[in-house]
N, C-alpha and C positions, 0 to 999 in steps of 0.2 A: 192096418187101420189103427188108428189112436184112441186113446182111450180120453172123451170129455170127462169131467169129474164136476161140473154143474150139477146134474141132481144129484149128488150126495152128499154136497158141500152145502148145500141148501137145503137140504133135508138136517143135516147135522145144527146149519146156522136159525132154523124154525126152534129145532130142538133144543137147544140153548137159550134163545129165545125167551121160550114157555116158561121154561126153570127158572127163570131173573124177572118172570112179568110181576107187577107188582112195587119193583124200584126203582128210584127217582131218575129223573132225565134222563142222562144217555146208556146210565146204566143197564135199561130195562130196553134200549130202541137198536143200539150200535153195538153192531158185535164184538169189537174189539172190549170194549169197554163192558161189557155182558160177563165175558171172559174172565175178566178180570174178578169182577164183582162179583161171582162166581166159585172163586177159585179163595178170595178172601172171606167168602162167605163159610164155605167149607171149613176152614184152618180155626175161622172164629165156634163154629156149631160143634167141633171137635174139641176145643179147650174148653168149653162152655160146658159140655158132658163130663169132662173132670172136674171142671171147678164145681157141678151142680154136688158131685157126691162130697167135696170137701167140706161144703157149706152144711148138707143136710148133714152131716158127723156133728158137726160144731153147733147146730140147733137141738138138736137129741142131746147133748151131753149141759148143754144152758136147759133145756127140759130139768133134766136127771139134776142139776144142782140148786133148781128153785125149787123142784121137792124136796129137796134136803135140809130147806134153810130150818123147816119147824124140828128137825130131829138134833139138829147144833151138831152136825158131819157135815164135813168139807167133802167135795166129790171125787179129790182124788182119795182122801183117808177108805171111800165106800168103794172106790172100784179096787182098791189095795186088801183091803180085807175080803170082797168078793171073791178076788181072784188066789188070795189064802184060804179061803173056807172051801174053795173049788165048785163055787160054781157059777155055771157057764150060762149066763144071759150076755147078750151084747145089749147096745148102748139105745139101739135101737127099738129093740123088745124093753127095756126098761122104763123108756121115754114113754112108749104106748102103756103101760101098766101105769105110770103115772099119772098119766091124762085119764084113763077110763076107768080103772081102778084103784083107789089110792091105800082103800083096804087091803090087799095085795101086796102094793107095793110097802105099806107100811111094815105088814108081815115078814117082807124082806128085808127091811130093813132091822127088824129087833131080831134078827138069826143071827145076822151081822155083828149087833153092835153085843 
């Protein structure tokens, strides 16, 4: 006896379906086209999750250099002597003390300088 592959192909084609509902034209109706949309969708949400940590680096480090401006340090001269006086905050932790605490950070700053 042969095997039909109708309900599974249609179970699969519902399934894909769902995942694409929501975009335009045939992207979201035609399977072929679902597929695809699909499959470029993924590659984009995947470089997207890199590029999101590159950006948020690069926002914390413009944080950390516009509190700097009132001290007259440059933010690589502060992260060069950070990393001479040996200590270990990242840029990230520096960014939020700068925002919430500037007391703090100022602290950090005259051990520094």
């Amino acid at each position: 006896m042969r095997v039909k592959r109708g309900v599974t192909s249609h179970k699969r084609h519902k399934k894909l379906l769902a995942s694409v509902k929501g975009y335009r034209g045939g992207r979201s109706k035609l399977v072929k086209e679902a597929k695809q949309a699909q499959i470029h969708a993924g590659a984009d949400a995947y470089r997207g999750r890199k590029e999101k940590k590159r950006q948020m680096r690069g926002l914390w480090i413009t944080r950390i250099n516009g509190a700097l401006k009132p001290y007259d340090i440059s933010y690589n001269q502060f992260i060069n002597k950070l990393k001479s006086k040996k200590i270990a905050l990242d840029r990230k932790i520096l960014s939020q003390i700068a925002i919430e605490d500037p007391k703090a950070f100022e602290s950090i700053v005259k051990k520094i300088i």
